[in-house]
MIROFI-851302 format. One record per residue (C-alpha): residue number from 1; x negated, y negated, z negated. Coordinates in steps of 0.5 Angstrom, whole numbers, plus 500, padded with zeros to 3 digits. Example, Ala and Ser with C-alpha at 12.3 -4.5 7.8 and 13.67 -1.06 7.14 Angstrom:
# residues 2
+-----+-----+-----+-----+
: pos :  px :  py :  pz :
+-----+-----+-----+-----+
:   1 : 475 : 509 : 484 :
:   2 : 473 : 502 : 486 :
+-----+-----+-----+-----+
# end
This chain:
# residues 487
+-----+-----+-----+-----+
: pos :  px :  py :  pz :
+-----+-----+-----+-----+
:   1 : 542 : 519 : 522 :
:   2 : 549 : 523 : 524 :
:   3 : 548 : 529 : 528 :
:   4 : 555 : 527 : 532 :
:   5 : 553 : 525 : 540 :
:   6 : 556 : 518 : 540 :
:   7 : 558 : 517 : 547 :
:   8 : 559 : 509 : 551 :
:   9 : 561 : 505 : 556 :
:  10 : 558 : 507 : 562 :
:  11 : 560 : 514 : 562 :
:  12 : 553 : 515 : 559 :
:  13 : 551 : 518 : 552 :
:  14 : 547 : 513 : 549 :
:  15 : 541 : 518 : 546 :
:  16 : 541 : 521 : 553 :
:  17 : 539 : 514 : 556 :
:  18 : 534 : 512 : 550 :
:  19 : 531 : 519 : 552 :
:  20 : 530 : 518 : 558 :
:  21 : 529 : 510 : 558 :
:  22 : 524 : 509 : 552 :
:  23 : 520 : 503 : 557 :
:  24 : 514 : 505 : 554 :
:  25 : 515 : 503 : 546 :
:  26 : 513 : 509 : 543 :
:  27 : 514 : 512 : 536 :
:  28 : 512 : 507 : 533 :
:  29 : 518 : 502 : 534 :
:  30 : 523 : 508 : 535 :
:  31 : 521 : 509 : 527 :
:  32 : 525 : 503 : 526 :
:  33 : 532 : 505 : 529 :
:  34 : 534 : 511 : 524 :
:  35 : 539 : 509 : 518 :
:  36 : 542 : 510 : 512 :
:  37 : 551 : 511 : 513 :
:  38 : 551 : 512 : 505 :
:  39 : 548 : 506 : 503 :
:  40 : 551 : 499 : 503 :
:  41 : 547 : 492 : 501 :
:  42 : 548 : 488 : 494 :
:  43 : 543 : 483 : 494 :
:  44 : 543 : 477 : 489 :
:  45 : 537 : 474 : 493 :
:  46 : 538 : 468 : 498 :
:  47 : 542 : 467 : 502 :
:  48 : 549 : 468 : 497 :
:  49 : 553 : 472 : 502 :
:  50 : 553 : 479 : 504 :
:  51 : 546 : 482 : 505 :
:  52 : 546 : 485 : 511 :
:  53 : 540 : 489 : 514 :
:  54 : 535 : 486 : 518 :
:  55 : 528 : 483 : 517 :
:  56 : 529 : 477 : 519 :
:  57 : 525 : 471 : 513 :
:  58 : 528 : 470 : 508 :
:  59 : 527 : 465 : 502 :
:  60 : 525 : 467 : 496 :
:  61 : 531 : 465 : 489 :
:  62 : 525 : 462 : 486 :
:  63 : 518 : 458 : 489 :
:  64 : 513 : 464 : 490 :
:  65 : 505 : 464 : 491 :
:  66 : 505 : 470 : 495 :
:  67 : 506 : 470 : 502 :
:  68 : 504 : 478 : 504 :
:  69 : 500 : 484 : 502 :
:  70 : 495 : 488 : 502 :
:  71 : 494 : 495 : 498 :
:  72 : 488 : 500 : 500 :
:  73 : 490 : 505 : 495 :
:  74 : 484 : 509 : 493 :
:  75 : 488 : 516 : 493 :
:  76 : 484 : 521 : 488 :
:  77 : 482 : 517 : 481 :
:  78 : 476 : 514 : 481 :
:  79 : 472 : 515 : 475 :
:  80 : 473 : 508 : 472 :
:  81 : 467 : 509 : 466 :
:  82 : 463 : 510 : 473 :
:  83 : 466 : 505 : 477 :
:  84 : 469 : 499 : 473 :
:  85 : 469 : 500 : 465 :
:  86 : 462 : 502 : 461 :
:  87 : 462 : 506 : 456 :
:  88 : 456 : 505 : 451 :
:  89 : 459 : 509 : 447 :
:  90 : 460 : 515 : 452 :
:  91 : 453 : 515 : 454 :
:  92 : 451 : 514 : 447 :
:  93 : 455 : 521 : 445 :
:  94 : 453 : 524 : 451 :
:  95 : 453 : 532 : 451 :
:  96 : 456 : 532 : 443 :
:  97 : 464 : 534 : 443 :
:  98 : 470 : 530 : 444 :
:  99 : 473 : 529 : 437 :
: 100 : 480 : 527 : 440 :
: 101 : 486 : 531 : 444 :
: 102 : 485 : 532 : 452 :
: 103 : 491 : 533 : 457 :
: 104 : 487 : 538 : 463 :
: 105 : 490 : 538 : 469 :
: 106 : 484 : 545 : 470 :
: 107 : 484 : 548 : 464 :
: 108 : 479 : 554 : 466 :
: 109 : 475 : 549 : 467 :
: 110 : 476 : 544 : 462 :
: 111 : 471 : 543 : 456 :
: 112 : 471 : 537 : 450 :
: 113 : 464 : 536 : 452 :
: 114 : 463 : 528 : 452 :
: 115 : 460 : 526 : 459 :
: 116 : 456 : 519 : 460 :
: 117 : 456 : 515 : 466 :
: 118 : 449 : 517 : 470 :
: 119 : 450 : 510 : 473 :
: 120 : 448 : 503 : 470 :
: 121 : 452 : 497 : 469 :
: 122 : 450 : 489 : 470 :
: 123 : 454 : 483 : 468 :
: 124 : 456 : 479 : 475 :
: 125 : 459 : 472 : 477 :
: 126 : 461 : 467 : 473 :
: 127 : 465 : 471 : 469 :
: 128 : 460 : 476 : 468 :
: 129 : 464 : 483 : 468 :
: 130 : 460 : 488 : 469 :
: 131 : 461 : 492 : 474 :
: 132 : 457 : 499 : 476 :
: 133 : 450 : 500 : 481 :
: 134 : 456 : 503 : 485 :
: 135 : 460 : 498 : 487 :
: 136 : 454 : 491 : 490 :
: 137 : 460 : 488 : 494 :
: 138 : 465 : 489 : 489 :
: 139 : 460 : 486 : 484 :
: 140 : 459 : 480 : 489 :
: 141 : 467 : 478 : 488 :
: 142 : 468 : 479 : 480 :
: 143 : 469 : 472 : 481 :
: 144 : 475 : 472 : 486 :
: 145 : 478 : 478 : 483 :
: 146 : 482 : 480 : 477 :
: 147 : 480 : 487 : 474 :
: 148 : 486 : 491 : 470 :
: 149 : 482 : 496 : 466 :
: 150 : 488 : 498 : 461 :
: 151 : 493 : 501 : 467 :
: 152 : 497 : 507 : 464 :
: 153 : 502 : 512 : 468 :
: 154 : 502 : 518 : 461 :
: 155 : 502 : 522 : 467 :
: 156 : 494 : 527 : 469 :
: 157 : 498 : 529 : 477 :
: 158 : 497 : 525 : 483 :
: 159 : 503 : 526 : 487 :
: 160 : 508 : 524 : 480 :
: 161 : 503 : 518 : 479 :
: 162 : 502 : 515 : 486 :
: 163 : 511 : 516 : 487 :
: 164 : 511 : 511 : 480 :
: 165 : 507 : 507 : 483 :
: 166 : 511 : 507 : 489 :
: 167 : 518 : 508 : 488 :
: 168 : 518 : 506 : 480 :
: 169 : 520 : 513 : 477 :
: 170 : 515 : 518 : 476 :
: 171 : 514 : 523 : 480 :
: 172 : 521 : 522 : 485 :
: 173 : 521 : 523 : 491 :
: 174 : 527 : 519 : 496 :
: 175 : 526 : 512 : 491 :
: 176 : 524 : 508 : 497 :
: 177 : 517 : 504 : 497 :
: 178 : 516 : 498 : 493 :
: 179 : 514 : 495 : 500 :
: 180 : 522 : 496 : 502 :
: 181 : 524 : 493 : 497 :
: 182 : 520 : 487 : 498 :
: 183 : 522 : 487 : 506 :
: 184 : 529 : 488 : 504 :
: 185 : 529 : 482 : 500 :
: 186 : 525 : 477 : 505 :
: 187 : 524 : 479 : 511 :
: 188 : 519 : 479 : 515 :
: 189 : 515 : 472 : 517 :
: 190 : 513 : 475 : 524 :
: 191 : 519 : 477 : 529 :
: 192 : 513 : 480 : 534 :
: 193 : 511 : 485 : 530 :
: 194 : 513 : 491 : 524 :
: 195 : 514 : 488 : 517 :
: 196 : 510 : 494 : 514 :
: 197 : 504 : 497 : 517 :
: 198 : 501 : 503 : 515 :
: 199 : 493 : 505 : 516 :
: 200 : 492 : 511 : 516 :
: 201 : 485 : 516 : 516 :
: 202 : 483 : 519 : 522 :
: 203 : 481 : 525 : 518 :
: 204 : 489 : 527 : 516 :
: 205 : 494 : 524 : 511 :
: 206 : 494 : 522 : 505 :
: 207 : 495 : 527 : 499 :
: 208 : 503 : 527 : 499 :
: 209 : 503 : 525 : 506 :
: 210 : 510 : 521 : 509 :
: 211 : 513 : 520 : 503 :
: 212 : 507 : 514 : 501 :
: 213 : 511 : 510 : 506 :
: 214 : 518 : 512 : 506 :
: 215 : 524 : 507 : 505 :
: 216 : 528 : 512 : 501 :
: 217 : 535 : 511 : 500 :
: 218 : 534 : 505 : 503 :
: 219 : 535 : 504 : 512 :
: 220 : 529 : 506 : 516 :
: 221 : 528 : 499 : 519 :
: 222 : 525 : 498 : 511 :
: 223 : 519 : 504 : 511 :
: 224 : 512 : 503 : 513 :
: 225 : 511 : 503 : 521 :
: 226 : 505 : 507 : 522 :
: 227 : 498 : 506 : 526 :
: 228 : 495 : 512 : 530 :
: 229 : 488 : 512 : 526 :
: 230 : 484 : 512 : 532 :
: 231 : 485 : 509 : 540 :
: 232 : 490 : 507 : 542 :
: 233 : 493 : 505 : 536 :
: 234 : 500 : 505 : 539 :
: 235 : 502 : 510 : 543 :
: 236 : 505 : 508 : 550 :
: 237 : 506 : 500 : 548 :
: 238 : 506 : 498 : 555 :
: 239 : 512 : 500 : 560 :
: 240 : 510 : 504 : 566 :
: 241 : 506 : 500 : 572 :
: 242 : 514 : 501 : 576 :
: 243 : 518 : 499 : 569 :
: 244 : 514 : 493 : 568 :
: 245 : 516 : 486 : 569 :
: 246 : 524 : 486 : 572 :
: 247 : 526 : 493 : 572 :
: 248 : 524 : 493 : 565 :
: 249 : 528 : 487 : 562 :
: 250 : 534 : 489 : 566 :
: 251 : 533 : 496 : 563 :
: 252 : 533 : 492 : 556 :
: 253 : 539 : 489 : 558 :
: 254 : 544 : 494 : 560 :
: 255 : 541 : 497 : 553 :
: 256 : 543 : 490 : 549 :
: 257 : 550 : 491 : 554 :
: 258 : 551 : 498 : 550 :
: 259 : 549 : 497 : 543 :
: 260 : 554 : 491 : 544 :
: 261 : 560 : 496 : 546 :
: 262 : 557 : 500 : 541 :
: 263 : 558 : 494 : 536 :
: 264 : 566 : 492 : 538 :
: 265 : 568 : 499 : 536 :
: 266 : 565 : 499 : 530 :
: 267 : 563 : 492 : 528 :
: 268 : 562 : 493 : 520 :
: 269 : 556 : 497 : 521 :
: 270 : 551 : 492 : 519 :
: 271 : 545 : 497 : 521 :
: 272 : 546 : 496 : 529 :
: 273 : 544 : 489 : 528 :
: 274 : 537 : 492 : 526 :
: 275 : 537 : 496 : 532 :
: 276 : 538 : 492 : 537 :
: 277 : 533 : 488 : 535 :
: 278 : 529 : 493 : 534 :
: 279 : 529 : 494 : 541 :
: 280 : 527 : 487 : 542 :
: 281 : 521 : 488 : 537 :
: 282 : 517 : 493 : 541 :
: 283 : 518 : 489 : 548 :
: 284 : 515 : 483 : 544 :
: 285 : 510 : 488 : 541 :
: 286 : 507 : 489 : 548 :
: 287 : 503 : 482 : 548 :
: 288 : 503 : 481 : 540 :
: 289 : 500 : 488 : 538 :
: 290 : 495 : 488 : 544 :
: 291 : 492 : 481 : 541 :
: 292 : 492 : 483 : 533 :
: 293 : 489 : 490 : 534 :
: 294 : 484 : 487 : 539 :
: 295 : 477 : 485 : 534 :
: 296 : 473 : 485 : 539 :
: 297 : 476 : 477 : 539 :
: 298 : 472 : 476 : 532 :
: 299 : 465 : 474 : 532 :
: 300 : 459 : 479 : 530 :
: 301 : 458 : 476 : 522 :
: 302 : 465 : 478 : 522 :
: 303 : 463 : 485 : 524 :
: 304 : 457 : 485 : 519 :
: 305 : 461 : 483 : 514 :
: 306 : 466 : 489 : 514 :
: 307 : 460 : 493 : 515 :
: 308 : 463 : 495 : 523 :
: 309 : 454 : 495 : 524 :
: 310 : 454 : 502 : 520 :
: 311 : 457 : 508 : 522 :
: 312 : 459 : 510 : 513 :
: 313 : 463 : 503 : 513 :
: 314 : 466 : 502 : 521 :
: 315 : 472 : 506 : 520 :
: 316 : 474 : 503 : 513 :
: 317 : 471 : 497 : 515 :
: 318 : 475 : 496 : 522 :
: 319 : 482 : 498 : 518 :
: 320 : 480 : 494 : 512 :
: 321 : 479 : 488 : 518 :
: 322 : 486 : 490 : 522 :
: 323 : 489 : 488 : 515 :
: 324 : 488 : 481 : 515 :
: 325 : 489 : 481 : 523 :
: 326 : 496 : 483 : 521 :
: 327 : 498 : 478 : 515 :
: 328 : 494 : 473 : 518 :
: 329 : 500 : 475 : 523 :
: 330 : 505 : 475 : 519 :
: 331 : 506 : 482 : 517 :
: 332 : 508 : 482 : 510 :
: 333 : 506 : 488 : 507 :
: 334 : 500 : 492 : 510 :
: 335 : 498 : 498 : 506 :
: 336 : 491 : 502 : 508 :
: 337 : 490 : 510 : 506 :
: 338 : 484 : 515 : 506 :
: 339 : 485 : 522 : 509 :
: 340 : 487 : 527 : 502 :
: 341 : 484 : 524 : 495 :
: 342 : 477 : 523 : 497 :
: 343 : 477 : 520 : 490 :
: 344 : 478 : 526 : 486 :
: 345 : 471 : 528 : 484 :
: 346 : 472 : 535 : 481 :
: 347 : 466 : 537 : 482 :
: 348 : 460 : 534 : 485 :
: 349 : 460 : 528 : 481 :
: 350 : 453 : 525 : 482 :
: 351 : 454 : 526 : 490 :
: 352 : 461 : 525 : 492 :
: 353 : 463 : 519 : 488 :
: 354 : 456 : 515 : 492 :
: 355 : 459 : 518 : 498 :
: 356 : 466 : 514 : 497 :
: 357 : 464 : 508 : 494 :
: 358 : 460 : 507 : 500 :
: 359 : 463 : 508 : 505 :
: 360 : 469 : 503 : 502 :
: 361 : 466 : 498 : 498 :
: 362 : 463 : 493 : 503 :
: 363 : 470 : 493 : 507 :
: 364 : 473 : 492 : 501 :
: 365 : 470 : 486 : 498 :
: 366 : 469 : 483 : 505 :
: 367 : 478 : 483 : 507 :
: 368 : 478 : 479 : 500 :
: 369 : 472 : 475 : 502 :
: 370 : 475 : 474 : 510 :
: 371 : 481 : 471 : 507 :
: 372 : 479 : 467 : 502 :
: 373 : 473 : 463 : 507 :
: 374 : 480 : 463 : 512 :
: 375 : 484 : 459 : 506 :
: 376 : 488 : 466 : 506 :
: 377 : 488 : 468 : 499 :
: 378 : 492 : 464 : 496 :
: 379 : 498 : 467 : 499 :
: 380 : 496 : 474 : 501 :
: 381 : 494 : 479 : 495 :
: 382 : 489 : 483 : 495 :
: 383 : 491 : 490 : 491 :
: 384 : 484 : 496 : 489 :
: 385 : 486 : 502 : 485 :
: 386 : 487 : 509 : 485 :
: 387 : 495 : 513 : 482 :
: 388 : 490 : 516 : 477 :
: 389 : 483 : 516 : 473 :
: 390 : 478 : 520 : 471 :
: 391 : 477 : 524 : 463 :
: 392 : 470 : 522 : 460 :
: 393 : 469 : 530 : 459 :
: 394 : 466 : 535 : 463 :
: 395 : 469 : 539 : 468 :
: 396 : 465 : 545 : 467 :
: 397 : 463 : 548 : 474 :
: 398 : 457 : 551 : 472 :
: 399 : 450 : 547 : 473 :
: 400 : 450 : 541 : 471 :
: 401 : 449 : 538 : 477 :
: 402 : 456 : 540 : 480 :
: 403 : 460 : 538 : 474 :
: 404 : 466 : 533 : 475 :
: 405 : 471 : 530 : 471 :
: 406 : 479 : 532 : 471 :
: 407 : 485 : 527 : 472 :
: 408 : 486 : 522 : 467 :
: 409 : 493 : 518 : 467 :
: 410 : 492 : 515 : 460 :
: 411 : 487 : 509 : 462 :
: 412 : 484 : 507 : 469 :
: 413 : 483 : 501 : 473 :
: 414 : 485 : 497 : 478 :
: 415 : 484 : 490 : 481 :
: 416 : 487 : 484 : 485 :
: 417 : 486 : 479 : 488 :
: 418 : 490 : 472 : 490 :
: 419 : 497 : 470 : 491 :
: 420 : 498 : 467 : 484 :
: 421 : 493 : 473 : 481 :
: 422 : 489 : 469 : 475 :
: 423 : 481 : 470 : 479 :
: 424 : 475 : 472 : 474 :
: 425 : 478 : 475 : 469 :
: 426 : 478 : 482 : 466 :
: 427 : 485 : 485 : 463 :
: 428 : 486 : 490 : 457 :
: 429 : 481 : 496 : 456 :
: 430 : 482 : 503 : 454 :
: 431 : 479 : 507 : 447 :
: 432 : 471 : 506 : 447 :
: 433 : 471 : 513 : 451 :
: 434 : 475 : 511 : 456 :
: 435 : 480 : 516 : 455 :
: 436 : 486 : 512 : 453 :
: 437 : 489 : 504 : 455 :
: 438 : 489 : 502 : 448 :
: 439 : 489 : 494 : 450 :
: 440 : 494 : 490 : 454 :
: 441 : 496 : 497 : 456 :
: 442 : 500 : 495 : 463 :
: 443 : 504 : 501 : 467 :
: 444 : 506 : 501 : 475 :
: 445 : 513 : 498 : 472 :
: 446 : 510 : 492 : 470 :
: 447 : 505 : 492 : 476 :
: 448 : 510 : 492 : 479 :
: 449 : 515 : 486 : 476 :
: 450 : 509 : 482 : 476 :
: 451 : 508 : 484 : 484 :
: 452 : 515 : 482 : 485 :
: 453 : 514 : 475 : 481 :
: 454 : 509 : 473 : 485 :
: 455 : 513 : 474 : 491 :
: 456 : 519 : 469 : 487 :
: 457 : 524 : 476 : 487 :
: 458 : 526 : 478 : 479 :
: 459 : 525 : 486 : 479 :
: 460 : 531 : 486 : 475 :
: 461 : 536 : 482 : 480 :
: 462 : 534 : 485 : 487 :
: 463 : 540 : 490 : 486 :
: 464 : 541 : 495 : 492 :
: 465 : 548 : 499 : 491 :
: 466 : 546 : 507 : 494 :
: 467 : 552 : 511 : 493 :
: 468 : 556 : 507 : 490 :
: 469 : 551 : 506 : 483 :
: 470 : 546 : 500 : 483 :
: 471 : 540 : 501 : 484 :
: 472 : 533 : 497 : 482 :
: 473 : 525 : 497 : 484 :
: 474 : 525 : 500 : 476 :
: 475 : 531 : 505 : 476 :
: 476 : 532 : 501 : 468 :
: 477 : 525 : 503 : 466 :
: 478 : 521 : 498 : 462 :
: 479 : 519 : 492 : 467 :
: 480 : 515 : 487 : 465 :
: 481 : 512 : 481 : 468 :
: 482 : 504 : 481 : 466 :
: 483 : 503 : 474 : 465 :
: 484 : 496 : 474 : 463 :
: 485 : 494 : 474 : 469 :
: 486 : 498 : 470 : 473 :
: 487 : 495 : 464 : 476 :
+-----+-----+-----+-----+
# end
């Protein structure tokens, strides 16, 4: 955003009068009137003509299953020979050294000593994976869900790999997020509330904070809108008592009345459109908002389901039900985080990872199984997965009781459900220690073209020019659509 005061009709400078007159829409709809003046839109996406900004539903160029998103990313890497991916051999090779080469992340702490999994696995459903005595309510939708053991980035960090996943390059910051790029695309299905939402921790930010959720180079109406982790969850919906009602629609309009002013001096600026409708947005809000974070409305076996009667699972549990709330609302993309990298078990394994895995395991299950009793699943995908996993050796912290795994970028495991996402099924394996994706390998790129196929988008053909140069999800990297899982 310039930093040049734009002064208007009226004699009134604008910034002054949204200052001074914010009518109560708080942060949250004032995130989405920032943009980008360097950028220009190339889309050959439907409609054919120029693309211009906004957030208005589009159709797809193809037919698509999905319909909106939910990710709850996993921050850390959670062990997937402890979670997800059994290893006999690792347990039979347990304490003997690891013959192979390993990448640490912590080498003062690092060893070759091969480590097994201490917790016991079991065939579930009709598909019979095997799932760990960690995860009961994971195990109870083996059946709906399509576990990806072979997820690859080749790199051990977590800011480099969670930026891959994200923006499609590792480790780049200002790529926007592949939520933008969807919300570019189609548009959003509902004009009362934001297209992105984020859930964020009530005990901080994410490991890499913002940038999880930032357009990039793309306009600001495109990133994600963030909820407050506690009550109120919006600051300041609602106008003040002596705003509301008349006084706050005439403010509305004098508003629309120098936007419109503003539009006439310069009318090539495509981003003002979303601005003005921005506004609209947040008065609209008041109503919507108000009745999707509202889940006193849903029923006590609800509650149960996601574990709202248990103080290790409400929190999760209570955003985890706010996801479906909002896509049930028609929110394209919602994305749920977890304060830092709770998963990033480098030491304390035997604690911290039951510790994680109870208190994100019920809600988890519950928002596949909610959907999937409301008809749901067949349009909203259900994404599960850390950036990362973790080495199948020791990370020495000294007795045996404290010792951890390190970061493990070469293997790992992550599900989805729904939206043309094949059920029942197990995808690609690593190497018989878990080390290395060895089968089916699949990258965040090709997790990525496959997202986008299913939403009826070609990764390759959602074009955005930034600087004169056209750009992509993929930046040119390899992307493949990963047929096998599809439905």
């Amino acid at each position: 955003m310039s930093n040049n005061p734009m002064h208007e009709p009226f004699g009134i400078p604008r910034r002054a009068f949204l200052r001074q007159n914010s009518l109560g829409i708080g942060s949250t709809a004032l995130a989405w009137l920032l943009n980008n003046k360097s950028s220009e839109a190339k889309t050959k996406l439907l409609p054919k003509t120029k693309h211009s900004f906004d957030l208005k539903a589009k159709a797809p160029p193809s037919p698509g299953k999905a319909k909106a998103m939910s990710s709850l990313l996993e921050h850390g890497g959670p062990s997937h020979m402890d979670l997800t991916d059994p290893k006999p051999e690792l347990t039979k090779f347990d304490g003997t050294e690891y013959q192979g080469e390993v990448g640490y992340s912590f080498v003062n702490e690092a060893s070759k000593t091969l480590m097994g999994s201490p917790w016991k696995f079991q065939k579930h459903g009709q598909a019979g994976t095997e799932i760990s005595e960690l995860l009961p309510h994971t195990a109870s939708i083996v059946d709906d869900i399509c576990l990806i053991r072979s997820m690859q980035t080749g790199a051990n960090g977590h800011e480099v790999s969670i930026r891959y996943f994200h923006g499609g390059i590792p480790g780049v910051l200002g790529r926007p997020h592949m939520a933008s790029w969807l919300l570019y695309a189609l548009g959003c299905e509902t004009e009362n509330l934001p297209a992105y939402m984020v859930l964020t921790d009530p005990g901080g930010p994410p490991v890499d904070s913002t940038n999880n959720w930032s357009s990039g180079f793309m306009p600001a109406m495109y990133q994600g809108t963030v909820l407050r982790p506690k009550e109120p969850r919006i600051l300041n919906l609602n106008a003040p008592e002596h705003l509301q009602g008349i006084p706050q629609r005439q403010n509305l309009d004098f508003l629309q009345s120098l936007n419109q002013s503003h539009a006439e001096q310069y009318p090539n600026t495509g981003e003002l459109q979303a601005r003005i409708a921005s506004y609209e947005l947040a008065a609209k809000m008041q109503i919507a908002a108000t009745d999707a974070l509202d889940i006193n409305q849903e029923s006590k076996y609800t509650h149960e389901m996601y574990g709202l009667d248990r103080d290790e699972t409400r929190e999760y549990g209570t955003r985890c039900l706010i996801a479906r709330r909002l896509v049930e609302r028609g929110v394209r993309f919602v994305q749920l985080f977890l304060n830092g990298q709770p998963w990033d078990n480098h030491s304390n394994l035997g604690t911290n990872l039951p510790s994680i895995c109870n208190r994100t395991d019920q809600p988890s299950a519950a928002l596949v199984k909610d959907l999937k009793q409301r008809g749901m699943l067949d349009e909203v995908i259900v994404h599960w997965g850390g950036e990362i996993g973790r080495l199948p050796v020791t990370q020495n912290q000294g007795a045996p009781e404290k010792h951890g795994r390190d970061h493990n970028g070469q293997g790992f495991s992550i599900w989805m459900a729904g939206g043309g996402i094949k059920p029942g099924m197990v995808h690609g394996s690593t190497d018989e220690f878990g080390h290395k994706a060895v089968e089916d390998v699949v990258t965040p790129n090709d997790y990525q073209a496959t997202l986008m196929h299913l939403f009826g988008i070609d990764i390759n053909e959602l074009i955005f020019l930034h600087n004169g140069q056209e750009q992509i999800l993929s930046a040119g990297r390899p992307a493949k659509i990963v047929e096998p899982i599809l439905a």
